[in-house]
Every structure is written in structure tokens, then in C-alpha cells.
C-alpha positions in Angstrom: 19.5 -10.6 -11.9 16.2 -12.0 -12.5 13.2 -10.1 -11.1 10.5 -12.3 -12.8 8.6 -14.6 -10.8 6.2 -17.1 -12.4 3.1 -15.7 -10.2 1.5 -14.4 -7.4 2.6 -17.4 -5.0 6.6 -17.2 -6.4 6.9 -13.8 -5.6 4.9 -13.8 -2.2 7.1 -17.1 -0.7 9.5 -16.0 1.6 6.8 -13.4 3.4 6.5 -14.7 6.9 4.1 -14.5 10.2 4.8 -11.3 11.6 5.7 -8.9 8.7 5.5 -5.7 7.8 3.7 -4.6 4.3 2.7 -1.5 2.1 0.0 -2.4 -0.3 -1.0 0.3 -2.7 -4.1 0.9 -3.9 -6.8 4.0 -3.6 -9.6 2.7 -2.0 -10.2 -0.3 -4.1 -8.4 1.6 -7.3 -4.6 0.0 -8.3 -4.7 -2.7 -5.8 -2.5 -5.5 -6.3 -5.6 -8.0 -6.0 -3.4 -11.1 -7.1 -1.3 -10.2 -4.3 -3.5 -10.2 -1.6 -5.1 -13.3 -3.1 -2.1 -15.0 -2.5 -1.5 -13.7 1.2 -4.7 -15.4 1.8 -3.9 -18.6 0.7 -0.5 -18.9 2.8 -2.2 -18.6 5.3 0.9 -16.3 7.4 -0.8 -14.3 10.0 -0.1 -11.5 12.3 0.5 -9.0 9.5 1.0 -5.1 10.0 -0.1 -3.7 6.7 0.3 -0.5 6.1 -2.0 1.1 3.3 -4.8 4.6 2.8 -7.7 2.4 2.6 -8.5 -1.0 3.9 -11.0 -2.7 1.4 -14.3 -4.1 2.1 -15.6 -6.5 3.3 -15.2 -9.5 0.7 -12.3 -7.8 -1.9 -8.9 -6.3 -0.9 -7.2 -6.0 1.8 -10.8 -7.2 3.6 -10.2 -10.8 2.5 -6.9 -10.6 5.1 -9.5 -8.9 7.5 -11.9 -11.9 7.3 -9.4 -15.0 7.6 -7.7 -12.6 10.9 -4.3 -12.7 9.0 -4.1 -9.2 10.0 -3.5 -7.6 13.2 -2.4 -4.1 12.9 -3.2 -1.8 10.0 -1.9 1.7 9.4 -4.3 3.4 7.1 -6.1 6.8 6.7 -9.2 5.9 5.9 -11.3 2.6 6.3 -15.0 3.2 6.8 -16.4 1.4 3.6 -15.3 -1.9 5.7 -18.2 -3.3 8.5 -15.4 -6.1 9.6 -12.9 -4.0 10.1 -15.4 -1.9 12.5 -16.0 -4.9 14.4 -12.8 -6.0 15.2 -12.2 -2.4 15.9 -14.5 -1.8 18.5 -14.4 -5.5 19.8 -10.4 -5.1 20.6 -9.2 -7.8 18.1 -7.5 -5.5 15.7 -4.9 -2.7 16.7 -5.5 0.6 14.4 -3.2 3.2 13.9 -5.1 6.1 11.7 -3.4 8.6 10.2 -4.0 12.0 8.2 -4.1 10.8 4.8 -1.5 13.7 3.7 0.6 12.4 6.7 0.3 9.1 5.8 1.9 9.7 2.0 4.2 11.7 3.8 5.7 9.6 5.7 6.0 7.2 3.3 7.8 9.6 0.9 10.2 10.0 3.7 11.0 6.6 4.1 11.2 6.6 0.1 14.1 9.5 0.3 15.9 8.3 3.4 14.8 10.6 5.6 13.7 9.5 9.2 11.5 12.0 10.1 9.9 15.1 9.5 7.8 18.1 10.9 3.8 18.8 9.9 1.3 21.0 11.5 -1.5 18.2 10.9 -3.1 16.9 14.1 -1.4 19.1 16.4 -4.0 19.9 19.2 -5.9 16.6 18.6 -5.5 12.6 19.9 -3.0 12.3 17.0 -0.4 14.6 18.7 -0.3 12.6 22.0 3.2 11.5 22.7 4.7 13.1 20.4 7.1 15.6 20.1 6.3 19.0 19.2 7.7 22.4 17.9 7.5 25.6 17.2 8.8 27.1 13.9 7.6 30.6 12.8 5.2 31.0 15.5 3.4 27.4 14.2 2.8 24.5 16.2 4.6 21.1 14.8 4.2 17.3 15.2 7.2 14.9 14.6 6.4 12.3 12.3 8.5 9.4 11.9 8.9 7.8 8.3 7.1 4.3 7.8 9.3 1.6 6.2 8.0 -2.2 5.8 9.3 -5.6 5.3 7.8 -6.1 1.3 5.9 -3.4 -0.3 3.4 -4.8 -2.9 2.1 -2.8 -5.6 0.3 -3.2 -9.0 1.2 -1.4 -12.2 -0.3 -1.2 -15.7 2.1 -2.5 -17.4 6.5 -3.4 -16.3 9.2 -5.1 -18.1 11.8 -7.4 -16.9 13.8 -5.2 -15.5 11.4 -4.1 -13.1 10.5 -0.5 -15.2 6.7 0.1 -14.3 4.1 2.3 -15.5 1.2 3.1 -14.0 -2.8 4.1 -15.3 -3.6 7.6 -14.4 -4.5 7.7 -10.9 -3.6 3.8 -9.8 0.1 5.2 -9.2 -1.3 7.0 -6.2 0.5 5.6 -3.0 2.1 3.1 -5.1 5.4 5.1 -6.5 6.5 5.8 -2.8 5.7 2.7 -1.5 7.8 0.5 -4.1 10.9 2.7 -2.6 10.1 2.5 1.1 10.0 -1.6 1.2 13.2 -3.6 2.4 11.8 -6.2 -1.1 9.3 -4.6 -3.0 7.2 -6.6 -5.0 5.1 -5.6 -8.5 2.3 -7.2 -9.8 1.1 -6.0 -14.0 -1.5 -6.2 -15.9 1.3 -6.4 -18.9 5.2 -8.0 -18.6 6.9 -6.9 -22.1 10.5 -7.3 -22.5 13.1 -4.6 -22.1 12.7 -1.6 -24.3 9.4 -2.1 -24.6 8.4 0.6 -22.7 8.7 4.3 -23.5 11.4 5.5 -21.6 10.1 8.9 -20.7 7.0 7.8 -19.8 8.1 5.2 -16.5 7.1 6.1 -13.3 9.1 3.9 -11.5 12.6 2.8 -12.2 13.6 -0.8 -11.9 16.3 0.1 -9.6 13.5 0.1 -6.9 11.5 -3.4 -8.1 12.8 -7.0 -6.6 10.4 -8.9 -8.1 8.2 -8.5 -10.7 5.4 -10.7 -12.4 2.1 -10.5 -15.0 -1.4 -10.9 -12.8 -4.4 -12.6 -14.1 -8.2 -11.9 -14.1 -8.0 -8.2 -12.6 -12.0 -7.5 -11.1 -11.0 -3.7 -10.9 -14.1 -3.0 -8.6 -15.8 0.0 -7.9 -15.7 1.1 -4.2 -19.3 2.8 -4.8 -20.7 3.3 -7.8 -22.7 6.1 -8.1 -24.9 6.1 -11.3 -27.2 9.6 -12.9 -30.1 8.6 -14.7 -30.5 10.4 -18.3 -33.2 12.9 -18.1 
């Protein structure tokens, strides 16, 4: 089977108005930024994407915000984006926040097959409304229900053909649970080598998981906020 796909576009084709998507990434660190860049130009709208952060305002998953391809995100946290506040409070965009630990978890879940799972985060608060709760050990427990998607997209260092991927310190974050928990799950790398060229004790991700794969260009790698200390 051949995973490759010539570029961003190929590998994005067949994603249609009304899916589903995991898009890894850390705040603006291990996005797959050739990814998005192709969502954009498709033009498919009405996206759920599920994913901790939600860019800003003119990089990441904020480029989907501002051409309103996107009308639910499920993310933990998203306050370094002013659109994604406006649509917010102006109606336009439905929001479902969730406890960043929750979040991964549920994601793992979906990762492992399992459809849901207990936690003891956001019991007591708006989180826990409507759902189901219990008691184990004299502790208070919310059901959680694992998120799957349509395509999960994420970017790795460096993959080979067969889908292997390795990732840069911390850009694996969400990225090695969401590349299991996607019904086609798509990676983007900085570096496509051919198969053995990767240590094998060293991949994070097996290609068993990887449907497509293919080699980005021009990575920006931003910095959310750079914070700077002058030498004394």
C-alpha cells in the first residue's frame, strides 16, 4: 500500500464539508501548518476540529477561524485567539471546552478502544452538567465519552514510507494519540526517508496507525509569545 502523497492538497482531497478533525499541535508548537494551509484553500466548511489550542489570529488553526470554515471546536484552551473570542460571544461559533487532562484523555481512550471512562475533573462545575456521575471510594466521578474524528492530522519530525514517525521533543504532545483515534489519519514531516531509515527504537508512532503520509515545506515554527530577558 502506498501512504505517500505528493503534498499537502493530495493528502487533504477527499475531506469534505461537515467533518470531523484532530489536529495536533501545543499551542502553536508541532502543528501541521501545511495542513491547515491546505484546508484553507479547499475551501470545505463547517468543520468540527478537535484540538488543545486554537491558534491565533493569522497562523494555525486561526486561518480556518478567519475564512469561518469552522464551526465547532473542541479545545482546552484558546485565549491567545481575539477572533475566536468574537465569534464566541457573538453566537457564530459553538465551543465545547474541556480540561486539558480530560481532553488527552479522551483522546487516548478513543486511541485504545475504549468508549468511555470515569475522572473526578469538573465534577461540581458547568462541565458536569448532563452528565452522568458516580461514586467510587467515597469520590465524586464524571463520565467522559472518548472523542474519535473523521481524519486526524498531525506533523512529525521526520516518517518514512511506511508511515513510521518520529517526533521532536515535545511536538509529539497530543499528536501520538490523535494519529490512533482518526477513522484516516494523515502525517505531515519535516523529513520523508525511505524505509529503515529510521532508528527502530526510537519511533514514536508505528505506521500501522498512518494512512497517508507526505514531506511539508517552509515550516514558520512560530512562537506563541516570546518572552525575551535582557543580559544584565
Amino acid at each position: 500500500m502506498n501512504k505517500v502523497c505528493q503534498n499537502a492538497q493530495d493528502a487533504m482531497k477527499d475531506i469534505r464539508d461537515n467533518a470531523v478533525i484532530m489536529l495536533g499541535g501545543f499551542g502553536l508548537c508541532g502543528i501541521p501548518e501545511n495542513s491547515i494551509h491546505a484546508l484553507v484553500n479547499t475551501g470545505i466548511k463547517n468543520l468540527t476540529c478537535i484540538s488543545n489550542n486554537a491558534g491565533v489570529d493569522d497562523f494555525g488553526l486561526g486561518l480556518l477561524l478567519k475564512t469561518r470554515q469552522i464551526k465547532k471546536m473542541i479545545s482546552s484552551y484558546v485565549g491567545e485567539n481575539a477572533e475566536f473570542e468574537r465569534q464566541l460571544l457573538q453566537g457564530e461559533l459553538e465551543v465545547d471546552l474541556v480540561p486539558q487532562g480530560t481532553l488527552a484523555t479522551r483522546i487516548q481512550m478513543a486511541a485504545m478502544g475504549i468508549p468511555a471512562f470515569f475522572t473526578p475533573a469538573g465534577y461540581g462545575t458547568e462541565i458536569a452538567a448532563g452528565k452522568e456521575t458516580r461514586e467510587f471510594n467515597g469520590k465524586m466521578y464524571l463520565m467522559e465519552y472518548a472523542l474519535h474524528a473523521d481524519f486526524a492530522i498531525v506533523k512529525a519530525w521526520k516518517g518514512d514510507r511506511l508511515g513510521n514517525l518520529l517526533f521532536r521533543k515535545t511536538t509529539r504532545n497530543f499528536s501520538t494519540s490523535m494519529v490512533k483515534a482518526g477513522n484516516i489519519s494523515i502525517a505531515e514531516v519535516e523529513e520523508l526517508v525511505e524505509p529503515g531509515g529510521l532508528d527502530p527504537d526510537q519511533i514514536h508512532v508505528p505506521g500501522i496507525y498512518v494512512h497517508r503520509i507526505f514531506q511539508g515545506v517552509k515550516y514558520e515554527k512560530r512562537v506563541e509569545r516570546k518572552t525575551i530577558r535582557i543580559a544584565s
